[in-house]
Phi, psi and omega in degrees: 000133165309108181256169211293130173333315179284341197255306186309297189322307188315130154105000193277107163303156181263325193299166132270159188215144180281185189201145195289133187280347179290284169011300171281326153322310209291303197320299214251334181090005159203155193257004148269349169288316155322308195291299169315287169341276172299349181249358155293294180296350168274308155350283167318310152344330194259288195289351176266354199264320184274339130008261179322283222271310157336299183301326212276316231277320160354321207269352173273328172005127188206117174297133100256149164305319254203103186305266211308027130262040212268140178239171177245127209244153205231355161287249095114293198276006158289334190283312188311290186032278184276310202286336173313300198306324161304158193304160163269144199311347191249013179270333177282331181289322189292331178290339187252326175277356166257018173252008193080000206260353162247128166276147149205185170240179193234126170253358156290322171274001125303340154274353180285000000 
């Protein structure tokens, strides 16, 4: 089982901070590949996340025709919220790739 963004997320700062560009070298030996790397997985990160946040928000959902009944649910605006607050997908990718936490291939040297 996958776990859920906010559990990755948790202990993550939300600010950016700069970062020794060797650091993002050392994995891969060019830091465009690290950049490649890393912004693929915040991607997935953006769509698991809209997901994620899509599925909760579902359960408020209310069909009507008719504009004055729009209500205001105040779990509903807890929910944005929390997800407003999390770090951004490419601050959780960057964290998992200098903690080791992505995997990937290289697929040119998988075809040779």
């Amino acid at each position: 089982m996958v776990p859920e963004i906010k559990t990755k997320a948790q202990g993550i700062d939300p600010n950016v901070h700069p970062r020794d560009v060797s650091d993002l070298v050392t994995p891969t030996g060019n830091i465009y590949k690290s950049l490649v790397i890393i912004s693929k997985r915040a991607a997935q990160l953006n769509n698991e996340l809209k997901w994620e946040i899509q599925r909760k928000l579902e359960e408020f959902a209310v069909h009507s025709d008719t504009i004055e009944e729009v209500q205001e649910n105040k779990e509903q605006i807890e929910i944005s919220r929390f997800y407003e607050r999390l770090p951004n997908p490419a601050l959780i990718a960057t964290h998992e790739f200098l903690h080791g936490e992505l995997q990937w291939r290289d697929s040119v040297q998988s075809e040779e």
